[in-house]
Residue frames relative to the residue before (quaternion, step in Angstrom):
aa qw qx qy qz dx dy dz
X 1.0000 0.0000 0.0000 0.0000 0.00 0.00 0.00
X 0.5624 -0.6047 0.4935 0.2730 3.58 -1.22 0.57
X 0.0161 0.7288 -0.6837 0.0340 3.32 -0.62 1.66
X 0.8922 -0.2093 0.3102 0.2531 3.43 -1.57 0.39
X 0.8183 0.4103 -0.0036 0.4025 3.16 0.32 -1.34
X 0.5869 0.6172 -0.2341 0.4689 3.20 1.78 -0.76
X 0.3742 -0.7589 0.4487 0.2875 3.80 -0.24 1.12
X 0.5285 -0.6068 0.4534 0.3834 3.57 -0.90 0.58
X 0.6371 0.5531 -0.3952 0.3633 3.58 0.66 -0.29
X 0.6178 0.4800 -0.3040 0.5436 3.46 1.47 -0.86
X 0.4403 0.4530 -0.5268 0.5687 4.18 1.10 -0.12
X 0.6533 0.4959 -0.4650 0.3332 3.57 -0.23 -1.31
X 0.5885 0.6225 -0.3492 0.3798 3.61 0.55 -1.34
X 0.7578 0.4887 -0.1707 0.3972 2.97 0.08 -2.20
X 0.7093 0.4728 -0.2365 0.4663 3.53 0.77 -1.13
X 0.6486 0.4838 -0.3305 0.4858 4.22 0.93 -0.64
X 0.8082 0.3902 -0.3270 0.2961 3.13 0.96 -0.64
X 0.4984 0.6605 -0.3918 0.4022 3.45 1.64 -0.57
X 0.7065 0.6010 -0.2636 0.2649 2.96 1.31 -1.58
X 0.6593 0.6144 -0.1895 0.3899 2.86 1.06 -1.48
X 0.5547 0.4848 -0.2726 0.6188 3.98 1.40 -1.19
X 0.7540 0.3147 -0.4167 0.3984 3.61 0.16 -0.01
X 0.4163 0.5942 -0.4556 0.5157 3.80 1.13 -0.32
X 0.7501 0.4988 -0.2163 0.3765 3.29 0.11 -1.48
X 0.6292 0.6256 -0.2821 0.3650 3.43 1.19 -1.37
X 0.6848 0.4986 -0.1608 0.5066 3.32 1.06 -1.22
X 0.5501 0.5486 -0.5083 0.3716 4.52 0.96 -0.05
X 0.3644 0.5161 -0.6755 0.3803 3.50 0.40 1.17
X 0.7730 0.4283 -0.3103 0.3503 3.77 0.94 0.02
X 0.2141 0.6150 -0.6205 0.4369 2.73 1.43 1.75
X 0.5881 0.7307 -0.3193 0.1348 3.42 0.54 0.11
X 0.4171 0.5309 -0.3338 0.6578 2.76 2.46 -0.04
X 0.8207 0.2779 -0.3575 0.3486 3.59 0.29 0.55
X 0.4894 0.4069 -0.3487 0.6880 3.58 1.66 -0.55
X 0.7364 -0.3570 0.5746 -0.0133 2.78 -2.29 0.70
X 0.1805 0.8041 -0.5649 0.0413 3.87 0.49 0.90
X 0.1478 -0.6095 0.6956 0.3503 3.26 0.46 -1.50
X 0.6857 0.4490 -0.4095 0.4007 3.70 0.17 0.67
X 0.2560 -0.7683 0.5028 0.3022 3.52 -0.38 0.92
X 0.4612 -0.7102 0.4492 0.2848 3.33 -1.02 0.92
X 0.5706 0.5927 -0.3520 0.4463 3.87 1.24 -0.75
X 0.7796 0.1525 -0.1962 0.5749 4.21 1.01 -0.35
X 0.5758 0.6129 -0.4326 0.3252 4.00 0.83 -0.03
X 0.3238 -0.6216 0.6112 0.3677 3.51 -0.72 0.04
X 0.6590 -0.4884 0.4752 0.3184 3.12 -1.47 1.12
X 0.6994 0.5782 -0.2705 0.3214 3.90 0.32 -0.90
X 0.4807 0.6199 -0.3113 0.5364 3.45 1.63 -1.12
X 0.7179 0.5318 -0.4143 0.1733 3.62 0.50 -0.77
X 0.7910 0.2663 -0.1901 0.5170 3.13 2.21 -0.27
X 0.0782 -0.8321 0.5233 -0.1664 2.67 1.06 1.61
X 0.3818 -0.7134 0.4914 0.3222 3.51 -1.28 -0.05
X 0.3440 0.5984 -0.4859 0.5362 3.84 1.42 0.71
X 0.6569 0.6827 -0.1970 0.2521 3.34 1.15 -1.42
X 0.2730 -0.7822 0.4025 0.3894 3.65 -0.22 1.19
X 0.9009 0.2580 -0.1885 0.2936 3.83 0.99 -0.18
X 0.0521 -0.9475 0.2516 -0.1905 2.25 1.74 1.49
X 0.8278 0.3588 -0.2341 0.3622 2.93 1.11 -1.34
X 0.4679 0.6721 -0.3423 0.4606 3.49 1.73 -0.23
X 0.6952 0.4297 -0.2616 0.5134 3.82 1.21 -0.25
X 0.5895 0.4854 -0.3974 0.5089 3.44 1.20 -0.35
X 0.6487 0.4621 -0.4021 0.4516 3.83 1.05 -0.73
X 0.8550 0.3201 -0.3200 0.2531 3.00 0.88 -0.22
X 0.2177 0.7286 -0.4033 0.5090 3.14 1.87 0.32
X 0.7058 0.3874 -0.2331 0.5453 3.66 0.38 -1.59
X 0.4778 0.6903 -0.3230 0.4369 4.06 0.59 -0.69
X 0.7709 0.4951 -0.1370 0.3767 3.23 0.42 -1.83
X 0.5982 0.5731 -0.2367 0.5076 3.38 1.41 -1.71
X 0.8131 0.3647 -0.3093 0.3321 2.77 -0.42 -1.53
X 0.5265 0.6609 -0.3575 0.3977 3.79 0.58 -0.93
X 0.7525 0.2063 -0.2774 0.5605 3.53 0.38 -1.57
X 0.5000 0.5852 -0.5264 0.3611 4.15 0.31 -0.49
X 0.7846 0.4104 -0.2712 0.3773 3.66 0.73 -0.50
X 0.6613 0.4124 -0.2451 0.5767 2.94 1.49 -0.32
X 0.6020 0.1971 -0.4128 0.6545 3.87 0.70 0.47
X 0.5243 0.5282 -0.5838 0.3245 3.74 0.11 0.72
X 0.7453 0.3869 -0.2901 0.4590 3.17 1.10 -1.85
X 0.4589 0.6680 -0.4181 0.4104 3.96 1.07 -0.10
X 0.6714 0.3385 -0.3199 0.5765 3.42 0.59 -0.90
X 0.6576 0.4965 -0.4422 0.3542 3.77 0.50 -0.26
X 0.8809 0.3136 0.0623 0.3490 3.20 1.17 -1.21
X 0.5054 0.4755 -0.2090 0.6890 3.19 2.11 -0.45
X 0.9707 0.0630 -0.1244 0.1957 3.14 -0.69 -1.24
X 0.6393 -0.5625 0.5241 0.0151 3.34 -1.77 1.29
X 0.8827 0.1875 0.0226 0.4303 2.36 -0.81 -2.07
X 0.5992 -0.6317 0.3488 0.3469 3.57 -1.32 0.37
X 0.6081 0.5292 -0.4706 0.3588 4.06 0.76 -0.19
X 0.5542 0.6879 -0.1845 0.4308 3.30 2.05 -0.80
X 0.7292 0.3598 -0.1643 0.5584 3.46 1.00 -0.95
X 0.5397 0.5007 -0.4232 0.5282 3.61 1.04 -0.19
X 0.7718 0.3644 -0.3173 0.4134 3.69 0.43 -1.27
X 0.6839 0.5098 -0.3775 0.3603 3.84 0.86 -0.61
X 0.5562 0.4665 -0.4459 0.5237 3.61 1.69 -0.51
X 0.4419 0.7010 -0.4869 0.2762 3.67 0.83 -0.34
X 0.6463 0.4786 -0.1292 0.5802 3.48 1.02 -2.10
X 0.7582 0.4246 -0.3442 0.3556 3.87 0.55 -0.14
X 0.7549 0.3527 -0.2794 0.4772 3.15 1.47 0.13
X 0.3799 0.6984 -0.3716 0.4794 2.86 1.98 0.66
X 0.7429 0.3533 -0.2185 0.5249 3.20 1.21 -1.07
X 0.5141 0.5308 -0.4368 0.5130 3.66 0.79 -0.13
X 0.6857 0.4279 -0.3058 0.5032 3.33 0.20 -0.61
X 0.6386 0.4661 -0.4063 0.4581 3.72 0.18 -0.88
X 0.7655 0.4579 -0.3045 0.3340 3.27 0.43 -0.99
X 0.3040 0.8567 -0.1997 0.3658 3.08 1.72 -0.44
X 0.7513 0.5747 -0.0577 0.3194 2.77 0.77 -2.40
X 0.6487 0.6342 -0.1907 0.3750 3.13 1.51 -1.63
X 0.6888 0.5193 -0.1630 0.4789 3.34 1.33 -1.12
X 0.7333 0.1707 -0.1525 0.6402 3.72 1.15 -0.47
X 0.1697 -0.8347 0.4933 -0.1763 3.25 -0.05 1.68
X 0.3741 -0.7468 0.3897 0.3880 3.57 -0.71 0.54
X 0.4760 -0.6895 0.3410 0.4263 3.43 -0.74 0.31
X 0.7959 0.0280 0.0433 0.6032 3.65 1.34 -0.47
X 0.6460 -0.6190 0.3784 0.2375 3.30 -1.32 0.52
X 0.2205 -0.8324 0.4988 0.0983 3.95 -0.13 0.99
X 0.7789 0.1764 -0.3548 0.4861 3.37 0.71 -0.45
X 0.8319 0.1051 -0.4272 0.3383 3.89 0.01 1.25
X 0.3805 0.7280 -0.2538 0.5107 2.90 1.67 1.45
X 0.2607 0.8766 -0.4027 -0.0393 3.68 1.35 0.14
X 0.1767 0.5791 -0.5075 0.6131 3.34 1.34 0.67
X 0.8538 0.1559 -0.2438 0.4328 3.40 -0.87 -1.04
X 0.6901 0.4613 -0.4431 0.3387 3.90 0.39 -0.76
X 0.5148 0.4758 -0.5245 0.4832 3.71 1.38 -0.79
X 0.6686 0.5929 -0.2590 0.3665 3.82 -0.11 -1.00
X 0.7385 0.4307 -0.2656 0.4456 3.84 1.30 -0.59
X 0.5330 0.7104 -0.2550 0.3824 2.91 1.97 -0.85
X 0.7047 0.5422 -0.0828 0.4501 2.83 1.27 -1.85
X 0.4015 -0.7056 0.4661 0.3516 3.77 1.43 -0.51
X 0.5753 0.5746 -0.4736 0.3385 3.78 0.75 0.62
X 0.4027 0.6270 -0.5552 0.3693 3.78 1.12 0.93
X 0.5633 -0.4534 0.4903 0.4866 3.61 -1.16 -0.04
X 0.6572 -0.5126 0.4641 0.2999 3.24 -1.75 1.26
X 0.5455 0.6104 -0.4687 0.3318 3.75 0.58 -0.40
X 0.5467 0.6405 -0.3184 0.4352 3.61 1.63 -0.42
X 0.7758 0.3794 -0.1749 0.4729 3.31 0.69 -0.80
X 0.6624 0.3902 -0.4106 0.4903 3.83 1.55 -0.53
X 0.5747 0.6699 -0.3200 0.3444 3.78 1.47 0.09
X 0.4307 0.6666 -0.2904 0.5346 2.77 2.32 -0.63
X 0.7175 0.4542 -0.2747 0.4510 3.84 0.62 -1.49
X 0.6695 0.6139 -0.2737 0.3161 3.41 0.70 -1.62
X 0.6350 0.3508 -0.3239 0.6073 3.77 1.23 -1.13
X 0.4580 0.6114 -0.4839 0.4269 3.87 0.37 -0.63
X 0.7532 0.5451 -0.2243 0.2919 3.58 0.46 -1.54
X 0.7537 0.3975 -0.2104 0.4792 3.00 1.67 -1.57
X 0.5884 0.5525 -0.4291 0.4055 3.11 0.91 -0.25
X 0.6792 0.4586 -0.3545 0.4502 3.73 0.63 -0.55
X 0.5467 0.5046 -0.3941 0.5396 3.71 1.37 -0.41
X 0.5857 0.4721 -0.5113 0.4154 4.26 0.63 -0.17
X 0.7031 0.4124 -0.4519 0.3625 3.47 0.81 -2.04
X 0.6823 0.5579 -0.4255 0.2054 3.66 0.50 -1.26
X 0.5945 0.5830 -0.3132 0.4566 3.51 1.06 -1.22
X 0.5908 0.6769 -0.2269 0.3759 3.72 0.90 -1.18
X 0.7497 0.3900 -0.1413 0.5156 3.27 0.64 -1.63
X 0.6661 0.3836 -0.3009 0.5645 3.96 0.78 -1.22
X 0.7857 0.3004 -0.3861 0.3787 3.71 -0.17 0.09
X 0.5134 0.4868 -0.4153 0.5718 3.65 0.87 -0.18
X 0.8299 0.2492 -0.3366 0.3686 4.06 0.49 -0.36
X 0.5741 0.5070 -0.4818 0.4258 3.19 1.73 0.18
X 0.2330 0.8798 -0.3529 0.2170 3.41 1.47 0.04
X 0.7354 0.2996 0.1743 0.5823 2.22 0.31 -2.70
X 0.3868 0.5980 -0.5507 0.4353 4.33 0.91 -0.25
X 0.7845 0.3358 -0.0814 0.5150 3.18 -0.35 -2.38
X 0.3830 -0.7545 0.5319 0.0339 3.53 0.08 -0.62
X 0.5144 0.5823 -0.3153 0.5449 2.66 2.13 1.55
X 0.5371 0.3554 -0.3531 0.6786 3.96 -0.60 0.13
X 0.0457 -0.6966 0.6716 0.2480 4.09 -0.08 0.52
X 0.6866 0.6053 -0.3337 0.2253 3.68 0.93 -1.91
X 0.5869 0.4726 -0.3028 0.5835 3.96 1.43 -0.84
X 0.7202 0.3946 -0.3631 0.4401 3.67 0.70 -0.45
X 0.8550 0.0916 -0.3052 0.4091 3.58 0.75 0.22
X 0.4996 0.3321 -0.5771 0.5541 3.75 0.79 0.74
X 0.5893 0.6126 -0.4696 0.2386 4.06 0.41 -0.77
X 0.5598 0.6410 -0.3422 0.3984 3.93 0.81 -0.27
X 0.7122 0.5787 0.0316 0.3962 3.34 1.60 -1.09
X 0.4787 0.3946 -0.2210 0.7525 2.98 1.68 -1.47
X 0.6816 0.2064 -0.4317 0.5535 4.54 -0.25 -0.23
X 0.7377 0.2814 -0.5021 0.3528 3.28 -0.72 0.51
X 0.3897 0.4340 -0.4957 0.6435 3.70 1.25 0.14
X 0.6407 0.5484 -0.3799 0.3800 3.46 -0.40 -1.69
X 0.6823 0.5308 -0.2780 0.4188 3.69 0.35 -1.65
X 0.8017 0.3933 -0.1380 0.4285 3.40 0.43 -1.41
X 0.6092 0.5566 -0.3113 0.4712 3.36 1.20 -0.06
X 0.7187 0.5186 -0.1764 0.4283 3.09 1.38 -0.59
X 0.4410 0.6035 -0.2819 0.6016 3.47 1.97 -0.41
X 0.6853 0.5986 -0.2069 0.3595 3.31 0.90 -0.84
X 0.6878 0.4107 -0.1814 0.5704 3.33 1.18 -1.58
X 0.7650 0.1821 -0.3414 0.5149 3.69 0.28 -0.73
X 0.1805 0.3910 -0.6902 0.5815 4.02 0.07 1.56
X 0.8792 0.2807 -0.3210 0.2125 2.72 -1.08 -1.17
X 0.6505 0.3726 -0.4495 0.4858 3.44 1.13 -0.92
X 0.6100 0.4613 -0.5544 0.3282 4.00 0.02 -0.98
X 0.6770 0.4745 -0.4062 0.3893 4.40 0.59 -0.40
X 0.5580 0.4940 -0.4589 0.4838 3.49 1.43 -1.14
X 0.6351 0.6041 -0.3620 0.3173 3.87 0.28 -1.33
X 0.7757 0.3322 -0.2278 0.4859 3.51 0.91 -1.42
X 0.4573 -0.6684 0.2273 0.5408 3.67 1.25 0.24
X 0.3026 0.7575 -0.5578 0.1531 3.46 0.36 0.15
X 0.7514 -0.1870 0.3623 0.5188 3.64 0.22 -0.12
X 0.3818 -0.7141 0.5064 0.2963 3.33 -1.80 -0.14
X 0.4674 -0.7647 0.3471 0.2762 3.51 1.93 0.21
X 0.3266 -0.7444 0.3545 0.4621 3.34 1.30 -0.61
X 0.2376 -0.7574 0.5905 -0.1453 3.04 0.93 1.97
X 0.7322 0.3882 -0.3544 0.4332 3.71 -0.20 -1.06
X 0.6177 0.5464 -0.3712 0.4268 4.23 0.75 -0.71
X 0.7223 0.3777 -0.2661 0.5146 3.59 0.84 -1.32
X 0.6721 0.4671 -0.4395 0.3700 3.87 0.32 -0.19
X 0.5787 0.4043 -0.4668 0.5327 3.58 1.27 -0.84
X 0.6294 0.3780 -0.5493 0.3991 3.84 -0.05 -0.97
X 0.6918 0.5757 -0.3235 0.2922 4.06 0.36 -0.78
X 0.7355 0.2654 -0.3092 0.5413 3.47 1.48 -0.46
X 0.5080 0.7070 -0.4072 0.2762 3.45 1.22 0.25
X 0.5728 0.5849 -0.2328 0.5250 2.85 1.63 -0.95
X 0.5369 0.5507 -0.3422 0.5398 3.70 1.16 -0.61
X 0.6838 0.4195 -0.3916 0.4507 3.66 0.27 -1.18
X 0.6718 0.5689 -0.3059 0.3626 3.78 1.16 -1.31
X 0.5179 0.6151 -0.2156 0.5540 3.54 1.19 -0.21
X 0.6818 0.4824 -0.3525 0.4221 3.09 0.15 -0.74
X 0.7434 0.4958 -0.1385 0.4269 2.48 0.74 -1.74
X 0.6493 0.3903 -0.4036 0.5131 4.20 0.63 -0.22
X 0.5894 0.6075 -0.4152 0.3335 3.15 1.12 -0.26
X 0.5741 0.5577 -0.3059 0.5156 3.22 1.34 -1.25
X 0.8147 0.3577 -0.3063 0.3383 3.75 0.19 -0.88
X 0.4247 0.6031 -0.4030 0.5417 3.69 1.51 -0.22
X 0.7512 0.3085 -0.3780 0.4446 3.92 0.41 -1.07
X 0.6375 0.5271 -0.4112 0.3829 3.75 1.03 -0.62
X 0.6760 0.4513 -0.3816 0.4402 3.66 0.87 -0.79
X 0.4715 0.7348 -0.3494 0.3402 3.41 0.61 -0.71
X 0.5525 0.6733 -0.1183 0.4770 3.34 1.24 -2.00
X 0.7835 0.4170 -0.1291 0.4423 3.26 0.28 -1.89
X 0.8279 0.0835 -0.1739 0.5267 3.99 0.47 -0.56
């Protein structure tokens, strides 16, 4: 959180870089204009940088982009912002969000499971490269670094009674966020047991959008903040 002492140039920072990692976070919705061959309404968002995948490698740079960006910007926060404890929990949140994202980029799947039954018979069976299963943990990781970062900074918001913009749209975007997330892992426990994909690929984009949408109020809460 923004204390006194904290030089507006080091907000600016903190704030360009979240901001910027969430912009980035969200260029999987070039896909309504590039050519995937993956339907976005049953794919997982990850398939798009598969390594079968002709633009795979343009999503992994940015995947790795996205991370590394916010990892620096909820690092130098925890160096320089946060204090109190809902603060230092929720900025280490956004630092293992971005560590981990970036992560993601580097252990790629090797192929697409839900429009691949070749590969899904093969994932079931455990004959993909191990990079499948540490890609499994690694997004797990980031995703538990958003809710955590989400929840602790939206109540140190409204606690301390700073960041107003995260303290009053942030309650909303987690309870979307929340519901979006009930949604995606359904779909995967039915895709997994074969049932279908449920539109598994619809609830994860709506599930990292809302992440990218965060970020981003986050960034402009830490920049206004700065300014008055």
């Amino acid at each position: 959180m923004v204390r006194d002492g904290v030089s507006g140039g080091v907000a600016r920072g903190i704030a360009g870089l979240v901001g910027a990692g969430g912009g980035v976070y969200a260029a999987w919705v070039l896909e309504v204009v590039l050519t995937t061959g993956l339907d976005p309404v049953e794919t997982y968002v990850s398939e798009l940088a598969a390594q079968d995948q002709p633009l795979g490698g343009l999503f992994r740079a940015t995947d790795f982009t996205a991370g590394l960006l916010v990892f620096c910007g909820g690092l130098l926060a925890l160096v320089r912002l946060a204090r109190l404890p809902w603060t230092v929990v929720g900025w280490a949140g956004v630092t293992l969000f971005g560590a981990a994202t970036a992560a993601d980029a580097w252990l790629p799947l090797s192929c697409a499971p839900t429009v691949d039954p070749e590969c899904a018979s093969r994932e079931t069976a455990g004959l993909v490269p191990a990079t499948h299963q540490v890609h499994a943990v690694s997004s797990s990781l980031a995703m538990a670094g958003a809710l955590t970062a989400m929840v602790a900074l939206t109540v140190a918001a409204r606690r301390y009674r700073r960041l107003a913009p995260l303290a009053r749209y942030g309650p909303a975007l987690l309870a979307l966020e929340l519901l979006a997330t009930c949604w995606t892992l359904s779909a995967i426990a039915l895709f997994t047991a074969g049932r279908g994909t449920w539109a598994l690929g619809a609830g994860q984009r709506l599930q990292v959008l809302l992440v990218a949408f965060w970020l981003g109020l986050l960034a402009y809460s830490v920049h206004r903040e700065r300014r008055t």
